[in-house]
C-alpha positions as CSV (number, residue, x, y, z in Angstrom):
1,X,19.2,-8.2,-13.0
2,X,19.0,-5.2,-10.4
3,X,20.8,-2.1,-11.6
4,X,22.3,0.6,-9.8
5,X,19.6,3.8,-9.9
6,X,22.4,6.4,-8.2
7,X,21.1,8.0,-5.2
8,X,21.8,11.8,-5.0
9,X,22.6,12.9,-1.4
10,X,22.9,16.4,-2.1
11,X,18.8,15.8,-2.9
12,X,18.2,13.6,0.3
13,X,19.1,15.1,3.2
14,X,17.8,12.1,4.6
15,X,16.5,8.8,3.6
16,X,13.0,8.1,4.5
17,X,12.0,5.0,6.9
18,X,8.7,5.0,6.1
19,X,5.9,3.1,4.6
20,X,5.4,5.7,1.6
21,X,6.1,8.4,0.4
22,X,9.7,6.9,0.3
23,X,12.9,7.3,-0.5
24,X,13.0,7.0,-5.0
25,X,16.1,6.9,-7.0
26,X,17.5,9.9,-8.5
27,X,16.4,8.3,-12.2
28,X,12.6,8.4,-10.5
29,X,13.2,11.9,-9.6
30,X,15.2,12.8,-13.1
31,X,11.9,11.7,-15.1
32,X,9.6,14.2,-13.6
33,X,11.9,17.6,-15.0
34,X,10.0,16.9,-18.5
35,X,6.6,18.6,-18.7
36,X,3.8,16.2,-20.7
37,X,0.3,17.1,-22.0
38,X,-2.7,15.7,-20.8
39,X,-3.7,15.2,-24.5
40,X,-0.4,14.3,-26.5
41,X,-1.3,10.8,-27.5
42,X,2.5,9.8,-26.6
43,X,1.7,10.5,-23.2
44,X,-1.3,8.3,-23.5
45,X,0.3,6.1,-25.0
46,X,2.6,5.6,-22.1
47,X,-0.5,5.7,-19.5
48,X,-1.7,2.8,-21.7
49,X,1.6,1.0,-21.2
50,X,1.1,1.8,-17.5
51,X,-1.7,-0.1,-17.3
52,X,-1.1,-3.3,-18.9
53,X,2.4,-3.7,-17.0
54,X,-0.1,-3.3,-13.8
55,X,-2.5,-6.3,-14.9
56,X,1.2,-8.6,-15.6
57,X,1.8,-7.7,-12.0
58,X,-1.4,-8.4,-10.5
59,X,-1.7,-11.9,-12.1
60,X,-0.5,-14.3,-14.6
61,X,-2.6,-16.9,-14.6
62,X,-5.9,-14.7,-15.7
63,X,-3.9,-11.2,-16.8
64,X,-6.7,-10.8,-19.9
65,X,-10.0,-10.7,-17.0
66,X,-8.5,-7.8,-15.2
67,X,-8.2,-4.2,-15.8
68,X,-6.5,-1.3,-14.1
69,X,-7.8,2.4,-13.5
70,X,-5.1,5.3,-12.6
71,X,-7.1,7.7,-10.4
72,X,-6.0,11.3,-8.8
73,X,-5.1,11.8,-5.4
74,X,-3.2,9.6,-3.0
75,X,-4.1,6.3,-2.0
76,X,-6.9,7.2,0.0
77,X,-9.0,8.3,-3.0
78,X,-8.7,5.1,-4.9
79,X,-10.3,3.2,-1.6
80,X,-13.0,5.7,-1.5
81,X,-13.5,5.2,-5.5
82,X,-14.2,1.6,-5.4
83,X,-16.2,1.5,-2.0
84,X,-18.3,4.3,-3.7
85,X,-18.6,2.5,-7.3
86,X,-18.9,-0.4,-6.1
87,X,-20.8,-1.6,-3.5
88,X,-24.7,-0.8,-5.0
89,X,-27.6,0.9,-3.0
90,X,-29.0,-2.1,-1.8
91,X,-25.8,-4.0,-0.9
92,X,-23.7,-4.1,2.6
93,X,-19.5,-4.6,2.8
94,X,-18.0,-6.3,5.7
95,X,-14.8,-4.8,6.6
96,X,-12.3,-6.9,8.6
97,X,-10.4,-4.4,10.7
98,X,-7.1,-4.2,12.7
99,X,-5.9,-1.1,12.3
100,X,-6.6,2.7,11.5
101,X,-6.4,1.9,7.3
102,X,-9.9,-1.1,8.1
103,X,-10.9,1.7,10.3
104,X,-10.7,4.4,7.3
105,X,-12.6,2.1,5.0
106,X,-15.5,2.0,7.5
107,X,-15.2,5.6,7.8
108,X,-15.6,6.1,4.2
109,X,-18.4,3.2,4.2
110,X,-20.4,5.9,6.8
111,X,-19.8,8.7,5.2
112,X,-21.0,7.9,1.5
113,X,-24.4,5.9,3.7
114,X,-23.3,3.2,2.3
115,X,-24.6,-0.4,4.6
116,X,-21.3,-1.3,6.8
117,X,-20.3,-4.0,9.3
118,X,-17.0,-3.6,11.0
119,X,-15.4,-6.8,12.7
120,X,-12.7,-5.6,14.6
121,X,-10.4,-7.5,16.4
122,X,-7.9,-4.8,17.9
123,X,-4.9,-3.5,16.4
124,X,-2.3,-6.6,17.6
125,X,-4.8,-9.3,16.3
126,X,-4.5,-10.9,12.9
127,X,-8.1,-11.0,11.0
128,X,-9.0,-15.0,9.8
129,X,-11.6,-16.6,7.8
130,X,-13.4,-17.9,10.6
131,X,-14.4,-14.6,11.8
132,X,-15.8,-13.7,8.6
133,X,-17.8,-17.0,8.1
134,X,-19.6,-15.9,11.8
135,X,-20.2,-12.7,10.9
136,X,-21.7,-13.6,7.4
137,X,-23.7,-15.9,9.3
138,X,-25.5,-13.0,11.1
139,X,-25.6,-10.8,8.4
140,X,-26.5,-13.0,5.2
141,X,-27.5,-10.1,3.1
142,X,-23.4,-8.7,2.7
143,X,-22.7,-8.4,-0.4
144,X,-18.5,-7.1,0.0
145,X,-15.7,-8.0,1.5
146,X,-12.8,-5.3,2.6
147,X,-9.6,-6.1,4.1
148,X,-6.2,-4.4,4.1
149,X,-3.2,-6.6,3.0
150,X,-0.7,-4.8,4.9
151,X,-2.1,-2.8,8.1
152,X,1.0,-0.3,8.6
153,X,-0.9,1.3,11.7
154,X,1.3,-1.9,12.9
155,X,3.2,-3.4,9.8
156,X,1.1,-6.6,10.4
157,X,0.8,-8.8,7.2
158,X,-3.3,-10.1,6.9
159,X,-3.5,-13.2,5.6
160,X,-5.9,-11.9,3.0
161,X,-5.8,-15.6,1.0
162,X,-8.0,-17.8,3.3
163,X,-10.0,-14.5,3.8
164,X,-10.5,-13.7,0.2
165,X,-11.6,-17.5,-0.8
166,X,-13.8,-17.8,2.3
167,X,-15.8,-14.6,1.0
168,X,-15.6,-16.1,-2.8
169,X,-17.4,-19.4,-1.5
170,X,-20.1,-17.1,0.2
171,X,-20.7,-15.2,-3.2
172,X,-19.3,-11.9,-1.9
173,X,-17.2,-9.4,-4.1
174,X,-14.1,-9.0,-2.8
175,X,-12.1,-5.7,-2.1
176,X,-8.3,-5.8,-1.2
177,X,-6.2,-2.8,0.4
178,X,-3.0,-3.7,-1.0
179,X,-1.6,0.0,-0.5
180,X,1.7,-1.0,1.3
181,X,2.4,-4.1,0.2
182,X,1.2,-4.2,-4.1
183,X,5.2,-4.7,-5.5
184,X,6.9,-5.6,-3.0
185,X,5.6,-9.3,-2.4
186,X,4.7,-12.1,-4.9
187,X,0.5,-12.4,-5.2
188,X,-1.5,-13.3,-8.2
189,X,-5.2,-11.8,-8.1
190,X,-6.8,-14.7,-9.5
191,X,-5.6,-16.8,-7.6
192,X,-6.7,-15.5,-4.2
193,X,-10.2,-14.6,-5.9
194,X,-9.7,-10.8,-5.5
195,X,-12.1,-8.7,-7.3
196,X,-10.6,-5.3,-6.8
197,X,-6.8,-4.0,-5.5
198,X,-6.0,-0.9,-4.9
199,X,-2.5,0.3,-4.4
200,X,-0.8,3.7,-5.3
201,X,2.0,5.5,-6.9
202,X,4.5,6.1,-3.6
203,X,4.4,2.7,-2.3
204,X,6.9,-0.8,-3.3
205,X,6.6,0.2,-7.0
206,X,8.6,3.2,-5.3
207,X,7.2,6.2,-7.6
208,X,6.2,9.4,-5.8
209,X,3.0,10.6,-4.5
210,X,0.1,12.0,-6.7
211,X,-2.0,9.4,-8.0
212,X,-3.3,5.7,-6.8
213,X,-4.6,2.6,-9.1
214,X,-7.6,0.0,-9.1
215,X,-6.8,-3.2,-10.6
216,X,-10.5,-4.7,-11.0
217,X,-11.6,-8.5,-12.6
218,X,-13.1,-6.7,-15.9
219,X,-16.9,-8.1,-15.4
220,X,-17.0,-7.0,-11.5
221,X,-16.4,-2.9,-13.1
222,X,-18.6,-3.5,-15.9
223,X,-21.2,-4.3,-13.6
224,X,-21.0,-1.0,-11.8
225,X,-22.1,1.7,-14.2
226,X,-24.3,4.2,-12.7
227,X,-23.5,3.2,-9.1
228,X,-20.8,5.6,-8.0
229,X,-21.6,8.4,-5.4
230,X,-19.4,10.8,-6.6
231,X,-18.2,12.2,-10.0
232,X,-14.9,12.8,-9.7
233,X,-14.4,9.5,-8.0
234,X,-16.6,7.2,-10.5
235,X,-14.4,4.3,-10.6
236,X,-16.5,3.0,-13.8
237,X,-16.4,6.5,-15.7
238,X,-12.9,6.9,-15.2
239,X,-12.2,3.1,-16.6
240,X,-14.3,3.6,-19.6
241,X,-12.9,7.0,-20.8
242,X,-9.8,5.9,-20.6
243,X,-10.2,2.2,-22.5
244,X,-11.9,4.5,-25.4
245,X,-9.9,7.6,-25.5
246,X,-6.9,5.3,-25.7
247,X,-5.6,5.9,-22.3
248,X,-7.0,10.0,-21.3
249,X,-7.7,10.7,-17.7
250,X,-11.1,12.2,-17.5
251,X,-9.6,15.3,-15.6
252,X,-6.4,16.7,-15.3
253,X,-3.9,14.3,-14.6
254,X,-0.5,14.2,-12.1
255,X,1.4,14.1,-15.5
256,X,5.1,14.1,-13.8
257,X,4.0,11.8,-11.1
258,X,2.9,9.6,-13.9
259,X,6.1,9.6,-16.0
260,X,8.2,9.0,-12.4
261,X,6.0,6.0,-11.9
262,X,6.9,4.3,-15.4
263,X,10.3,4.8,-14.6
264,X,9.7,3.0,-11.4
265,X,8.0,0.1,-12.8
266,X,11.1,0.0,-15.5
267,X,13.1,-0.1,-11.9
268,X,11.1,-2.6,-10.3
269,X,11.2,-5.1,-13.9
270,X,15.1,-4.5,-14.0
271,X,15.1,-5.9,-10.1
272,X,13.7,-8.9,-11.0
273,X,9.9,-8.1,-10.0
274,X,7.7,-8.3,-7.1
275,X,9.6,-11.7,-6.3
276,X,13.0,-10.1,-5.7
277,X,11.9,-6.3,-4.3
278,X,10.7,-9.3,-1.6
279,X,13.1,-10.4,-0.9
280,X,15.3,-7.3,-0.6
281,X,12.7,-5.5,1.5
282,X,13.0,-8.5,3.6
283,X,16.6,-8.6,4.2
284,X,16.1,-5.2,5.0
285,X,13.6,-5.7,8.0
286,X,15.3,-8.8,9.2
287,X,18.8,-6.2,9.4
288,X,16.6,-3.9,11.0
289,X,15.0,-6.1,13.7
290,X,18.4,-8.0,14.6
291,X,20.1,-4.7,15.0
292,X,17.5,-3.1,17.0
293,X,17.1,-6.4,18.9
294,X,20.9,-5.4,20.3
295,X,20.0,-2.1,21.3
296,X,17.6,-3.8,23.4
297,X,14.8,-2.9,21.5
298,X,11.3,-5.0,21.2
299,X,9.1,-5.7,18.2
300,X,5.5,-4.8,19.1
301,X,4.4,-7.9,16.5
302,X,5.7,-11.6,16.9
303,X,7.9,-12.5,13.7
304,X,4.8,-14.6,12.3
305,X,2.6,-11.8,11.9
306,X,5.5,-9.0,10.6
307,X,5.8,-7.7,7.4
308,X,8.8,-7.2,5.5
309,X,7.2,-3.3,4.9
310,X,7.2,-1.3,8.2
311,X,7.9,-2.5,11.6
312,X,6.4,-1.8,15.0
313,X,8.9,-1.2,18.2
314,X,8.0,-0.5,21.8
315,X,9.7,2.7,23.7
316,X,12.6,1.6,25.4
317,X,12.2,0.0,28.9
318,X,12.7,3.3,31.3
319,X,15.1,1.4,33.4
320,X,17.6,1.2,29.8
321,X,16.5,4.6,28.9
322,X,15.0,6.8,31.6
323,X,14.5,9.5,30.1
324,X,13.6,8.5,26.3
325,X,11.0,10.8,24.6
326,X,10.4,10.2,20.9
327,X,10.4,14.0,19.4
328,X,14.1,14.0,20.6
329,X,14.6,10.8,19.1
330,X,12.9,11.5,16.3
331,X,15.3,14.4,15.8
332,X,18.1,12.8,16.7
333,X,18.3,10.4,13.8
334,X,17.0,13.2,11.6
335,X,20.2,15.1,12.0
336,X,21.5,11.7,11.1
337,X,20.0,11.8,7.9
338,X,16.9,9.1,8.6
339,X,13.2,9.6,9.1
340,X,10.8,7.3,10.6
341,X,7.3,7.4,12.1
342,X,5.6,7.8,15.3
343,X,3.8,5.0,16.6
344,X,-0.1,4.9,15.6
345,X,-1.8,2.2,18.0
346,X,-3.1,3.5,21.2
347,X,-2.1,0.3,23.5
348,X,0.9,0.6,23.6
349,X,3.8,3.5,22.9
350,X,5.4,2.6,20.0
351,X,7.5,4.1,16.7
352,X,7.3,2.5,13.3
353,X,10.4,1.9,11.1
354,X,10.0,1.6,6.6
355,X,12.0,-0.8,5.1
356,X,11.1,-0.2,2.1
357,X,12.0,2.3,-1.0
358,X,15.8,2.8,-2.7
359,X,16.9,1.0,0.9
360,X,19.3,-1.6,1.2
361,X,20.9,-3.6,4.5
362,X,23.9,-1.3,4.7
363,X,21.3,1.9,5.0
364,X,19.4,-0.2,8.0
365,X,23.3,-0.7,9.6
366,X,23.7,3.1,9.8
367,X,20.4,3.6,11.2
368,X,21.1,1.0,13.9
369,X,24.3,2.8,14.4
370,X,22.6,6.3,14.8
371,X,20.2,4.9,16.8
372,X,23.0,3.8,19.3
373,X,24.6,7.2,18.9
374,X,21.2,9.0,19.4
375,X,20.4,7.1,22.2
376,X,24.3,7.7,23.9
């Protein structure tokens, strides 16, 4: 059963629309005023907690083959972790992109030399197995697979299940981006054949920013010891000083940030899980596409391909709004106590709307509301 996390106001001048960092509750923000040590074996202890809760959320059916590894840094470090621990120095990852986070993991691919083909399809296209299977047809020698769940350059939703088990059937590992959506919608690991996940602290678990986590099938990490290009972000070295020092980061670790994010998870379990966080975050995006809808205002994705997480909208039609500009809307509904997001694709002008975080449906009708008022 949900219970009520109060939010303080006086704290928020605004709530943040956005797809992380988000709007937390004031019991998130309450646990970080204690100060922990990196070596007190209670705060071990509770990173150790940490991590099984992580494996019961990323699958029941086969909780006992996975594993999970905390690692420093936002989200972005954990991607850059596993392509660099994981992939070997004679393997190649195909990364299936539509957006600027598939984009980021080829970026990373090219930096750390590592063997890369990128399929993309355009930001407004959904990736599908069949693309895969053509390109693993020229390129038999891939070894990885990378996709991003949820590509919030748009808010589009992948269909990462037929991608995932067309890559297992092929014999490829498989790498998941689940940064925006991990929490906030039902998916078991096992049973979409998903090797690695990697998610962070500031997305639907709703903690705040400062460290991100690799769930990993146990005998895919085992197997890369020794293959990491980088020391601070050896995937492998961080798993295994932490499974025997009982939980220790192997450099300092985002100790608030930490004890914030087992309050969230405490948060998400008294909400009824990923299942029910769902289905709130969806009520809060269909609130916020029917209002919007009203103001006369499009959805850059069709309702098929939309996520419940962040949502894409088109500028105003000049002949509605001649002279809309987005810093002074932007602005606008700051004053008005909400934050959103520029657009990111470079089709199209667009802004991007968060439904997720401590937001409900009455939150997304006073944002409609300010909107109109904003708009005059």
């Amino acid at each position: 059963m949900e219970k009520n996390h109060t939010r303080v106001l006086l704290d928020n001048p605004y709530l943040l629309l956005t797809p992380g960092p988000l709007t937390t509750t004031a019991s998130v923000k309450e646990a970080m005023l204690r100060d922990w040590c990196t070596w007190d074996s209670e705060y071990n202890g509770l990173v150790q907690h940490i991590r099984s809760r992580l494996v019961q959320l990323a699958s029941r059916l086969e909780p006992d083959a996975y594993t999970v590894v905390p690692m420093q840094g936002s989200g972005t470090f954990s991607v850059e972790a596993t392509v660099g621990s994981v992939v070997s120095q004679d393997g190649k990852i195909v990364v299936l992109v539509n957006g600027a986070y598939g984009q980021r993991i080829v970026q990373i691919a090219r930096v750390l030399h590592v063997p890369v083909v990128a399929v993309d399809v355009g930001e407004t296209s959904p990736i599908s197995a069949a693309m895969l299977e053509e390109t693993l047809d020229a390129h038999p020698d891939a070894t990885h697979l990378a996709v991003v769940h949820c590509e919030t350059t748009t808010g589009m939703l992948n269909p990462i299940a037929e991608v995932t088990l067309a890559a297992k059937r092929r014999g490829l590992t498989t790498i998941v981006d689940a940064m925006s959506s991990f929490g906030g919608i039902p998916l078991d690991m096992a049973e979409l054949s998903i090797d690695f996940l990697i998610s962070s602290s500031n997305k639907c678990i709703q903690g705040v920013p400062g460290f991100g986590f690799v769930i990993a099938r146990r005998e895919a990490l085992e197997a890369c010891k020794g293959r990491a290009r980088s020391l601070s972000l050896d995937l492998f070295d961080q798993w295994e000083t932490m499974e025997k020092q009982g939980g220790k980061w192997r450099f300092t670790s985002p100790t608030h940030v930490v004890r914030a994010f087992d309050q969230a998870l405490i948060e998400l379990e008294e909400e009824g899980g990923p299942e029910a966080r769902h289905i709130r975050y969806s009520d809060n995006q269909r609130a916020l596409v029917d209002g919007m809808a009203h103001l006369g205002f499009r959805t850059l994705l069709p309702p098929e391909q939309q996520s419940p997480f962040i949502t894409a909208f088109h500028y105003p039609h000049a002949s509605e709004v001649p002279d809309f500009a987005f810093p002074a809307f932007y602005e606008g509904l700051k004053r008005s106590g909400f934050v959103i997001y520029p657009g990111k694709i470079s089709s199209a002008d667009t802004f991007r709307i968060g439904s997720i975080g401590d937001v409900r449906q009455d939150d997304m009708q006073r944002l409609i509301a300010a909107v109109d008022q904003v708009l005059g």
